[in-house]
N, C-alpha and C positions, 0 to 999 in steps of 0.2 A: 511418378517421381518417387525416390527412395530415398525416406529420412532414414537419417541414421539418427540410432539411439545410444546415450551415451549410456557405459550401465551402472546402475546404484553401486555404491562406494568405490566409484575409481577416484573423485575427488579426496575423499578423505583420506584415501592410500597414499595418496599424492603427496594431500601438507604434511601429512605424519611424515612421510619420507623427504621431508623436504628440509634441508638442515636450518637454523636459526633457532630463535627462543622458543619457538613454539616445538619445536622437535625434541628442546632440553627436558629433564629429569627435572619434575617439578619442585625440588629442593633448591638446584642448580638458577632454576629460574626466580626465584624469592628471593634467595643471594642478593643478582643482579641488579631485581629490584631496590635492594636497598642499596644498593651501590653509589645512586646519586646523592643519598644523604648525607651518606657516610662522607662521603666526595665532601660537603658543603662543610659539614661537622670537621674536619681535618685542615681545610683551609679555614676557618675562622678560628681555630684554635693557633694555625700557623700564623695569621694576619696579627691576636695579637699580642703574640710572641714577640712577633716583631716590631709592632709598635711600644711595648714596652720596653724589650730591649734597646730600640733607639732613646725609649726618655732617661732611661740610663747611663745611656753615653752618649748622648749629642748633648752640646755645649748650654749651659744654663744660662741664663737670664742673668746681665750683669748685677742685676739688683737682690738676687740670691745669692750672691757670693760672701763666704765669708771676711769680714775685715782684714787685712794684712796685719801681721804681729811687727811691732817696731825692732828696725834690729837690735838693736840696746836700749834695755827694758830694765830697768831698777824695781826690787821690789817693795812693793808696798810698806813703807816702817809702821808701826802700831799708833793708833790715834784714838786717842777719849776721846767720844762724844759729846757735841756740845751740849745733852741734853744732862750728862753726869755734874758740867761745874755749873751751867744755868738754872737749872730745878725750874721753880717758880715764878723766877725772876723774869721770862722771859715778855718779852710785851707783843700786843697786836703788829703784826707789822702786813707790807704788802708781799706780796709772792718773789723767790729770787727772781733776778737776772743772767742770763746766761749769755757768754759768746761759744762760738762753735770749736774751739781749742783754746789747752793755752801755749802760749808762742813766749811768754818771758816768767822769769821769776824777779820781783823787788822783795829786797832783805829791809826789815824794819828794826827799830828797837821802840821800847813801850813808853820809855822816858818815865821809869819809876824804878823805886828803890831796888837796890840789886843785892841787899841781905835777907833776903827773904829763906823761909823753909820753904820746899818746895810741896810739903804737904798743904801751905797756904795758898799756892798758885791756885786754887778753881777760886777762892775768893778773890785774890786780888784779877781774876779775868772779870767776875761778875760787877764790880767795881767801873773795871774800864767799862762793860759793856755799859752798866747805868749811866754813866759819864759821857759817852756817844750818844748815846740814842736818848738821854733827858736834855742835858746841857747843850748839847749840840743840835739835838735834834735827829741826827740820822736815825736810819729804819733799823739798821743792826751793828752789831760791832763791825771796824772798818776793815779788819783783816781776815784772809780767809783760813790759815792757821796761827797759833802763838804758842812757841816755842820756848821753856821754862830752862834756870840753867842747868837744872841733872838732866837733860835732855828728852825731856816728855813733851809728844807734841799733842796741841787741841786742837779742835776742830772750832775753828771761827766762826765766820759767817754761814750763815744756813743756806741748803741747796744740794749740798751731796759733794762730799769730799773728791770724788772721784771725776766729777764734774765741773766745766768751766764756768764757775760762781763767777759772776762782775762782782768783785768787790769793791770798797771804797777809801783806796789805800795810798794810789799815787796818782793826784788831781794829770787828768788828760790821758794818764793810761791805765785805766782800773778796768780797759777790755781787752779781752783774750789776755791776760797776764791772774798770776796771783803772788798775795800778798802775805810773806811769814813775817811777823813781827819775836825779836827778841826781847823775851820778859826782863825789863831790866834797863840798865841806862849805860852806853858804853862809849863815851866818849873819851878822849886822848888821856890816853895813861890808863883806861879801865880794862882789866884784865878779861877776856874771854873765854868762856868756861869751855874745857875740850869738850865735854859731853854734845854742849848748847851746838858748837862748830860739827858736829860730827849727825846730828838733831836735822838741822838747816843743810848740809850737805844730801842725808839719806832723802828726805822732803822734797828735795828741788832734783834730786833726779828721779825719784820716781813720776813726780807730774811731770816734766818735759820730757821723760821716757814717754809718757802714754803716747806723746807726739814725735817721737822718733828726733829731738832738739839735742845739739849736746851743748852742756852747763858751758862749754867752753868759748862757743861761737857767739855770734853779733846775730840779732836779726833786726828785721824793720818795722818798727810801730809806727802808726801815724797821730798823731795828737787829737785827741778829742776836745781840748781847749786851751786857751790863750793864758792861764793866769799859770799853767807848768813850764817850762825852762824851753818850750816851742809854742809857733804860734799855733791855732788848731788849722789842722787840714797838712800843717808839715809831718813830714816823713822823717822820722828820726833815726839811725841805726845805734842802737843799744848793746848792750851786753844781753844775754839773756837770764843770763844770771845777774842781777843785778842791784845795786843800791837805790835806796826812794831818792837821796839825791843826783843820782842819775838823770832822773825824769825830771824832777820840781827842785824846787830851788829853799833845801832846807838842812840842815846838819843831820837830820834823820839817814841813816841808822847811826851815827857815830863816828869820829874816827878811827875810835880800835876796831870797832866790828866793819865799819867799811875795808881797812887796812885787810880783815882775812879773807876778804872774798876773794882774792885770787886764791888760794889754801882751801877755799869751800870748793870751787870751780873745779878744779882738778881732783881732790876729794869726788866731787859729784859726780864727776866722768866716769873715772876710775870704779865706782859704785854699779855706773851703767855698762863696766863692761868693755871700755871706750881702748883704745890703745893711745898709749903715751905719746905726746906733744907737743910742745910749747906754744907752735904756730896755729892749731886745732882756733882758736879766735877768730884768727884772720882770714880765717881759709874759704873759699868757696861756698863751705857748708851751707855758710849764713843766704845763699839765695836761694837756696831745699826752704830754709825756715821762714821766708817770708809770707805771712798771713796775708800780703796785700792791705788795700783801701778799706778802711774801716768807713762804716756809711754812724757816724759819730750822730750821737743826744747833741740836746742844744746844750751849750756852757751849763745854762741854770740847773739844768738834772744835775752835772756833775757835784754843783755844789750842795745841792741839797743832799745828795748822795756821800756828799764827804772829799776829801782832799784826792 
């Protein structure tokens, strides 16, 4: 029987001739080799392209949004710090109180002499403040600004102007509201200093700007106690701009200064930017402005806290 023999190097003529990687140009084949990295290296840099690009524009997280600017926004007027007419004077007290907006302004008056220099106002404030918080006992003075007649305004009660301070100014609504008291005493036949009206207008619309409120409309407080002009737990609708006897049942702020708050109102609006009208009170507005159910202190805070 006849083997056959195959002869030395026909195989390797073969693979050599045989086309694929093995037949390439050993440069050509190093290439290739790195081919699959490079592959890997191009997609991860594509993958994340595009993951980042989507964290750029796909939709945020409601809680990273920034705050909406109110459409009518009054600006800020100039305010001495309470720490400029208090100095020293100040006492221990406990930490503010805060509600989550404020929804009303109460106009006050200070029920003191109305000849004063206005270079006297930081004393006759530290006065009242001694007066409040010795005699009466409260933790701080009860208003959150006071308002002198050349129209300087202070900063009252402590907490941060910019801030919904509880103050303790109008027994039953001294939350979510704040309180301007006018330095001075202005009842029927007392003259109201323009500066003072113009003071109390810039003031009350930039706080109820911050809330997007206009000085003209109604909204809805509810009573945190019985001894103000509601019982507590009633739902009142107010002015937002409004007089301490509005809420409680006292001659405070006046009859002349009560008499201009419709003159501040519109004033205020006007400050915010607001377009002119009569009816802007009665309108709608006031259910944008309602705060809702106040979950109110027991009576007794209130009075310890001040009227």
């Amino acid at each position: 029987m006849r083997v056959l023999r195959r002869r030395r190097g026909t195989r390797r003529r073969r693979v050599a001739g045989t086309p694929g990687i093995a037949g390439m140009p050993r440069a050509a084949r190093v290439l290739l080799g790195c081919l699959p990295g490079l592959a890997a290296v191009v997609a991860l840099v594509l993958c994340s392209y595009g993951v980042e690009n989507a964290a750029e524009t796909g939709p945020r997280p409601a809680g990273h949004r920034p705050a909406a600017t109110p459409s009518y926004a009054a600006p800020r007027p100039p305010i001495v710090p309470r720490s400029r007419w208090l100095g020293d004077a100040a006492r221990k007290q406990p930490r503010p109180r805060y509600g989550d907006r404020v929804a009303a302004v109460f106009v006050h008056h200070t029920d003191s002499p109305n000849g004063y220099d206005c270079a006297d106002a930081p004393r006759i404030l530290r006065d009242l403040y001694t007066g409040q918080t010795g005699t009466r006992d409260w933790d701080d003075i009860g208003y959150n600004f006071v308002v002198d007649r050349c129209g300087t305004v202070y900063e009252g009660r402590a907490g941060g102007v910019e801030r919904a301070v509880t103050g303790a100014h109008t027994q039953g609504f001294n939350h979510r509201t704040t309180g301007i008291a006018a330095l001075g005493t202005f009842t029927a036949g007392m003259p109201v200093p323009r500066a003072m009206i113009h003071a109390i207008a810039a003031l009350s619309a930039w706080k109820l700007g911050l809330t997007g409120i206009d000085p003209r409309a109604r909204v809805r407080l509810v009573s945190s106690n019985g001894l103000s002009r509601y019982a507590a737990g009633t739902a009142a609708e107010l002015p937002a701009l409004a007089g301490h006897n509005d809420g409680y049942m006292t001659s405070c702020p006046g009859a002349a200064l009560h008499a201009r708050l419709p003159e501040i109102r519109q004033l205020a609006a006007r400050l915010q930017g607001r377009p002119a009208g009569p009816q802007e009170g009665h309108s709608r507005h006031a259910a944008s402005s309602d705060p809702g159910a106040l979950r109110s202190p027991p009576q007794a805070a209130d009075r310890r806290w001040g009227p």
